[in-house]
TORSEBA-855817 format. One record per residue (C-alpha): x negated, y negated, z. Coordinates in steps of 0.5 Angstrom, whole numbers, plus 500, padded with zeros to 3 digits. Example, Ala and Ser with C-alpha at 12.3 -4.5 7.8 and 13.67 -1.06 7.14 Angstrom:
2
    u    v    w
  475  509  516
  473  502  514
END
This chain:
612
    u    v    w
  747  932  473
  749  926  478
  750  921  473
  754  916  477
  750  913  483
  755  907  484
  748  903  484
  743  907  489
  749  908  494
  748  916  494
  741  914  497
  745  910  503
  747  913  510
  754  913  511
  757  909  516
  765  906  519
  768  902  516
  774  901  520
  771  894  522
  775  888  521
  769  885  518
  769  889  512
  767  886  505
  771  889  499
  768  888  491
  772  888  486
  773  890  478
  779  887  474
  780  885  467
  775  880  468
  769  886  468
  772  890  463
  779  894  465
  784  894  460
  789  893  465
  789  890  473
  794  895  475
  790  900  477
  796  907  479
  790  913  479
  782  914  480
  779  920  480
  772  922  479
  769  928  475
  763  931  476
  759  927  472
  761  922  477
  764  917  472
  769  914  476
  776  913  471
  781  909  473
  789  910  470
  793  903  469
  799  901  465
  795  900  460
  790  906  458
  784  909  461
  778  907  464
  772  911  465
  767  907  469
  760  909  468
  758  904  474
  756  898  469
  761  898  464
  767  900  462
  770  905  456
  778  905  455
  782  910  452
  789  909  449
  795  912  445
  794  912  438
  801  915  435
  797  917  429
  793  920  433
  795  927  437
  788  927  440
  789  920  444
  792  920  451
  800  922  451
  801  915  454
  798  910  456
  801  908  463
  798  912  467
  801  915  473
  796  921  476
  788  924  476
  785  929  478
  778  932  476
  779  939  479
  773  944  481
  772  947  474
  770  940  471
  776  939  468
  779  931  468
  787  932  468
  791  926  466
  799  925  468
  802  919  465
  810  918  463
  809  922  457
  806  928  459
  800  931  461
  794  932  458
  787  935  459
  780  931  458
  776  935  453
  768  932  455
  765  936  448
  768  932  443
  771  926  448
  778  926  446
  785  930  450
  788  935  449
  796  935  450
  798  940  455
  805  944  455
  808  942  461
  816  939  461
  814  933  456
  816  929  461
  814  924  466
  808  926  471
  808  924  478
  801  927  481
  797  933  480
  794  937  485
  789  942  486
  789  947  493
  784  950  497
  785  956  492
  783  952  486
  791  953  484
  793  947  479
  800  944  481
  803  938  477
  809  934  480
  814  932  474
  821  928  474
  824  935  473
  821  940  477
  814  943  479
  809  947  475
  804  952  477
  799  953  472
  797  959  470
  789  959  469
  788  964  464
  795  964  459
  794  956  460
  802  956  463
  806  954  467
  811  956  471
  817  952  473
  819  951  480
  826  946  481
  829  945  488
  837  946  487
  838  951  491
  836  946  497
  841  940  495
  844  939  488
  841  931  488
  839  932  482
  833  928  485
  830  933  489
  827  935  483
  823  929  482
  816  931  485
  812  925  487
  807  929  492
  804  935  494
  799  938  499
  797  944  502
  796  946  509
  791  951  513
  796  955  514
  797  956  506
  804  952  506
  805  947  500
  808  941  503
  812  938  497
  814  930  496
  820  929  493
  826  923  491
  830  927  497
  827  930  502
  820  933  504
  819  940  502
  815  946  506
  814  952  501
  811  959  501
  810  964  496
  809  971  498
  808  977  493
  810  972  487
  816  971  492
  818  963  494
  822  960  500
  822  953  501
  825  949  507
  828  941  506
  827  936  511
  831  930  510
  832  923  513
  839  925  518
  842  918  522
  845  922  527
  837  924  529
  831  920  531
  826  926  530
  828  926  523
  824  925  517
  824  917  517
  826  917  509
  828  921  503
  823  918  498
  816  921  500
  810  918  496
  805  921  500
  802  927  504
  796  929  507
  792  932  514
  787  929  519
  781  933  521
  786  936  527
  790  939  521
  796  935  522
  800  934  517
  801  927  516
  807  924  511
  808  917  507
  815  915  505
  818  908  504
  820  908  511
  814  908  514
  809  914  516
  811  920  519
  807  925  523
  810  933  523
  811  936  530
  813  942  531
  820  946  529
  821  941  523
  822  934  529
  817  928  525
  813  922  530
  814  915  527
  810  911  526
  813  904  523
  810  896  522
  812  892  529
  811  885  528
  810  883  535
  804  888  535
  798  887  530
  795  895  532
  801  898  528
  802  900  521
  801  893  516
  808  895  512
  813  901  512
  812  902  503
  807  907  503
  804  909  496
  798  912  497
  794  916  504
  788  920  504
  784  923  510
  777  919  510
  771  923  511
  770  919  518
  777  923  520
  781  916  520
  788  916  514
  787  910  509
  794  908  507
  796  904  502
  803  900  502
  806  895  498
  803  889  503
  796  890  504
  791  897  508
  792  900  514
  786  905  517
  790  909  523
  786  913  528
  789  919  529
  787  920  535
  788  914  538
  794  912  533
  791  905  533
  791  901  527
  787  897  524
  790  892  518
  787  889  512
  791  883  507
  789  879  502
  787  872  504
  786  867  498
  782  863  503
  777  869  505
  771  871  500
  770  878  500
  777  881  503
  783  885  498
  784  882  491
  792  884  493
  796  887  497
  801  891  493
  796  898  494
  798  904  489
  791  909  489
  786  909  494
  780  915  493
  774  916  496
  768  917  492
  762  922  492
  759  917  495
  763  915  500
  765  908  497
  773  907  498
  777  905  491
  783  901  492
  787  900  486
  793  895  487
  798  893  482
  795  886  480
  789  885  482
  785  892  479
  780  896  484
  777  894  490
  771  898  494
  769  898  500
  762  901  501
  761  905  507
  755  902  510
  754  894  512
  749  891  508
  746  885  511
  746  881  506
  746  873  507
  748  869  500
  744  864  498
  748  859  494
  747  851  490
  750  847  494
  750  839  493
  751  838  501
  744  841  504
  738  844  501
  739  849  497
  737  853  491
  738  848  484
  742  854  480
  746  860  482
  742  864  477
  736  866  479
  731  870  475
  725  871  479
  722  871  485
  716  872  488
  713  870  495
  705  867  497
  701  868  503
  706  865  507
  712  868  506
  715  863  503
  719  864  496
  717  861  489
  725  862  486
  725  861  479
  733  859  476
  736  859  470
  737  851  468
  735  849  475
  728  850  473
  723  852  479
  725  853  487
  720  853  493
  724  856  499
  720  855  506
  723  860  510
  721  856  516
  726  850  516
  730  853  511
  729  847  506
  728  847  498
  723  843  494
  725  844  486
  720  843  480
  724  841  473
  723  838  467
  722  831  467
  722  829  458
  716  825  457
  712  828  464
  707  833  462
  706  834  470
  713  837  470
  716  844  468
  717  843  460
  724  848  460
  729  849  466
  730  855  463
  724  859  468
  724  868  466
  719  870  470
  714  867  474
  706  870  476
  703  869  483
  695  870  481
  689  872  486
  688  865  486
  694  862  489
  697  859  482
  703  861  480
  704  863  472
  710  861  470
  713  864  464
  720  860  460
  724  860  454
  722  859  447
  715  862  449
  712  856  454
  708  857  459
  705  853  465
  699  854  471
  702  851  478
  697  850  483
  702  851  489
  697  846  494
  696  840  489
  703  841  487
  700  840  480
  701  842  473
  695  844  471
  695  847  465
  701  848  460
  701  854  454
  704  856  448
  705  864  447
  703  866  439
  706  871  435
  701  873  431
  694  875  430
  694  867  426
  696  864  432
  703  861  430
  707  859  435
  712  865  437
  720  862  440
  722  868  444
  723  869  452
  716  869  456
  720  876  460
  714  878  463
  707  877  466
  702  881  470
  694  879  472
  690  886  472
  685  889  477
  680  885  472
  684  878  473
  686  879  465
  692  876  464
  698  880  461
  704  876  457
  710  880  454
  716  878  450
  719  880  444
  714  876  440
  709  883  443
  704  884  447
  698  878  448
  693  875  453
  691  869  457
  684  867  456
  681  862  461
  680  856  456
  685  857  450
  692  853  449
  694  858  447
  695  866  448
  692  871  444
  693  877  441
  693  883  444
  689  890  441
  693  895  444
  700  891  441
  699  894  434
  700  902  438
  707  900  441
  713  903  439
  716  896  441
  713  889  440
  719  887  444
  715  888  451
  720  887  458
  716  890  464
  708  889  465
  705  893  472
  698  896  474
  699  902  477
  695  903  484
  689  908  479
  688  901  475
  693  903  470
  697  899  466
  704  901  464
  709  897  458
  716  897  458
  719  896  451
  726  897  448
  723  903  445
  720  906  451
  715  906  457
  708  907  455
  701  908  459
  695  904  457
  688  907  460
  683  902  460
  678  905  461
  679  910  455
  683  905  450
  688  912  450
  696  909  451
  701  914  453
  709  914  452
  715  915  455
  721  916  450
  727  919  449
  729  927  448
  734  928  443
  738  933  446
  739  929  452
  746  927  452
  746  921  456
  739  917  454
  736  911  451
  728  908  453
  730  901  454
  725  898  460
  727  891  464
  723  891  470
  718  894  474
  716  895  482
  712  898  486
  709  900  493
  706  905  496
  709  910  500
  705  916  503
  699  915  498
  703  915  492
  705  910  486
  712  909  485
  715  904  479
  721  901  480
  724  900  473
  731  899  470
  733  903  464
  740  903  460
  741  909  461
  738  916  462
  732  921  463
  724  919  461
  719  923  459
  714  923  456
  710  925  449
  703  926  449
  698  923  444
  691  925  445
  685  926  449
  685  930  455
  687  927  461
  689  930  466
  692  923  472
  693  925  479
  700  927  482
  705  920  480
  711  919  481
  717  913  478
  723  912  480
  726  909  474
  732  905  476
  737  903  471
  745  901  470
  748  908  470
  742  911  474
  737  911  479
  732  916  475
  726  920  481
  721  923  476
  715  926  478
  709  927  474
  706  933  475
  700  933  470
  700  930  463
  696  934  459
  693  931  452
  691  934  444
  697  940  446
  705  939  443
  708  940  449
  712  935  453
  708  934  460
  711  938  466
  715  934  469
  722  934  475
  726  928  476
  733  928  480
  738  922  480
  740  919  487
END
């Protein structure tokens, strides 16, 4: 199942990044993390993303987040919860190192399971091309043993006596199946044949500039030449042949070298550049033409690196890099350029009157109706860039009666249908600049005033106006003050309606908290979508809908909380021509294609969807 999408990245091409201009967003405890220092990120095959701190783990579902801590009472909570390495490896399994141990996520019953394996600090976890498991410890390193669930224990004593060549901090393998191993006193090259291992410790020399520059190595990789590459605290180190290292250090008095020699993290990005994290800011190397290009937090600049002290940087299915810092949570940096220019409530030029906005809807010159929260109406005229705002004015009945604007409806006609808090309801006739007429939303079929939120609104093929709020289903007459109840609400499996659209066969679809229903006029017959137990992962809460036309089929664009809609026949036998709905939700963005739908038999319709 592709659970996580990162919202619709996996639908994007993958571009460079590597350009000054790049644009960093960040999650912190502000957006949920328990913690602001972010050492490991790994992401599973569901594509949650989790993140290890100081203080817990944090899975991230793309929306929010889920903290797992240390319970002492509890032997299935996490060992500890400063949290130093992750991995999610081939076979679907979360490993999680901390100061404590080493555990093992258990998807099935959403706990850990505490692996056997030296009870003490966990510096990395690595798994090899061969899908052989690796953990680095402050006393060695283990091998585990797929089959017993064991681990064999490798020490280094042999090499040097400092106790600190056991204290395992990186480990990668090379094409030619040497295990290249990070250690507190020297880089290690092993071998094993026949069950047999032979290692070889490179160490910093003074009395050789080709030499490892630093005992302390924090990090290893290769580029797509196969070259071995070697983070320590002394700057990077480039392996060359008969044991002799390239250096490659931070100069001062030139911007295109290594933005700091505190190395902690480096990964090969798929675009072939070295993403190297240190304790002041990100380098991207070039291999080939060993440039560096540098990235430092900067408070007077929107969009850059929250901080400068790097400890994780992880690549994500869809090439997102994640960058965890020490103090300033998780930065991403996505792989292609968006465009986008920000529109902002300003008190200097014309501007929008709030920096919320709730709707938007375009008229016949391309100009913007904007509506805001608190800022009331926005008319944006695209051609010299200037705003006109409508709000209320108390005692004027030619002015919007609330701010607080939800939703707004262009009609055929050029008027706009503009739906606010507490159930009001204004008529706009954009040419006159007037307030034409003003209408209560009902609750019942007694016409008592409802007081929820006007969420939606739609004007059918026929010129039918349609309201949804939590207060249900109703309709616009032409003459009435007030809504009126519409028929088919009493068939909803959910008064609280979120989302109205016509399809392109004069359908009308209903999103409610309960599901997605299909209403066919011309039979009366209602259909829905709802949620299948079985499902892990699934709730039918519709928000929204969006439509066009690609190549003669429909598409809908509506946002769920989470999961896979299907649908549950009533009656009748209707068979539509071939659909398909994308469902965008928090988690997901849902391709279902609706094959047939086949009324009066038990069966769920045939269907296929996918997540982008």
């Amino acid at each position: 199942m592709k659970a996580f999408c990162l919202f619709f990245l996996l639908l994007l091409p993958f571009h460079n990044y590597a350009q000054k201009g790049a644009a960093f967003s960040n999650l912190s405890m502000e957006n949920g993390l328990s913690q602001n220092s972010v050492i490991s990120i790994a992401q599973d095959q569901k594509h949650f993303l989790w993140f290890g701190t100081r203080r817990g783990l944090n899975r991230y579902d793309g929306f929010q987040f889920r903290i797992y801590t240390n319970n002492p009472k509890d032997s299935k909570s996490i060992p500890h919860n400063v949290i130093d390495c992750l991995l999610a490896d081939s076979f679907g399994q979360l490993w999680i190192g901390t100061i404590n141990g080493l555990s093992r996520y258990d998807n099935k019953n959403d706990n850990f399971i505490k692996v056997k394996i030296l009870n003490d600090t966990i510096n990395c976890i690595y798994e090899d091309p061969q899908k052989n498991l690796w953990v680095g410890t402050y006393n060695g390193l283990g091998l585990l043993d797929r089959k017993s669930g064991k681990f064999k224990i490798f020490r280094f004593n042999k090499l040097d006596k400092n106790q600190r060549i056991n204290n395992i901090y990186s480990l990668f393998k090379d094409h030619e199946q040497n295990l290249w191993v990070g250690t507190g006193y020297g880089l290690i090259r092993m071998t094993i044949n026949n069950g047999q291992s032979r290692a070889v410790l490179f160490k910093n020399s003074a009395h050789s500039s080709t030499s490892i520059s630093a005992n302390y190595i924090t990090s290893i990789t290769s580029d797509k030449a196969n070259n071995i590459w070697i983070g320590t605290d002394k700057g990077l180190n480039l392996y060359q042949t008969r044991g002799t290292f390239a250096h490659y250090t931070h100069n001062s008095n030139n911007i295109n070298t290594l933005v700091h020699n505190d190395i902690r993290d480096i990964i090969c990005n798929k675009d072939g550049t070295l993403w190297i994290g240190t304790q002041e800011g990100l380098s991207i190397l070039n291999p080939k033409t060993k440039i560096f290009t540098n990235y430092k937090h900067n408070p007077d600049q929107n969009g850059g690196l929250t901080q400068n002290s790097l400890h994780s940087i992880f690549q994500d299915v869809s090439n997102t890099v994640w960058i965890g810092s020490f103090y300033g949570g998780v930065d991403a940096l996505f792989p292609y350029s968006t465009g986008f220019k920000t529109y902002r409530a300003s008190g200097l030029i014309s501007s929008l009157s709030s920096n919320i906005v709730s709707t938007i809807v375009e008229d016949d010159r391309h100009n913007l109706w904007i509506g805001t929260e608190g800022g009331g109406l926005n008319h944006f005229n695209r051609s010299n860039n200037t705003y006109t705002h409508y709000k209320s004015i108390p005692g004027n009945n030619n002015t919007l009666p609330s701010n607080l604007v939800k939703t707004v409806l262009r009609q055929k006609n050029g008027n706009l249908i503009i739906g606010m808090h507490e159930g009001l309801i204004s008529i706009f006739n954009p040419a006159t600049k007037a307030f034409t007429r003003q209408i209560t939303n009902v609750k019942d079929t007694s016409n008592n005033r409802g007081s929820a939120d006007i969420m939606t609104i739609l004007e059918d093929s026929s010129g039918m106006i349609w309201v949804g709020s939590r207060d249900g289903l109703n309709n616009i007459s032409s003459s009435s003050d007030h809504t009126l109840k519409s028929p088919i609400e009493k068939k909803l499996l959910s008064r609280y309606v979120q989302t109205l659209f016509e399809d392109a066969d004069k359908n009308i679809w209903i999103g409610t908290t309960k599901g997605l229903h299909l209403y066919y006029p011309k039979t009366g017959k209602l259909a829905y979508f709802t949620k299948k137990k079985e499902m892990p992962i699934v709730c039918s809460q519709i928000t929204s809908t969006v439509s066009y036309k690609p190549q003669m089929e429909n598409f809908v664009l509506g946002p769920i909380l989470a999961g896979f809609p299907y649908l549950i026949p009533e009656q009748g036998n209707l068979k539509p021509t071939h659909k398909k709905m994308v469902c965008a939700t928090t988690m997901y963005l849902v391709l279902l294609k609706i094959k047939e739908v086949i009324y009066g038999s038990a069966r769920i319709m045939d269907c296929q969807y996918s997540i982008r």
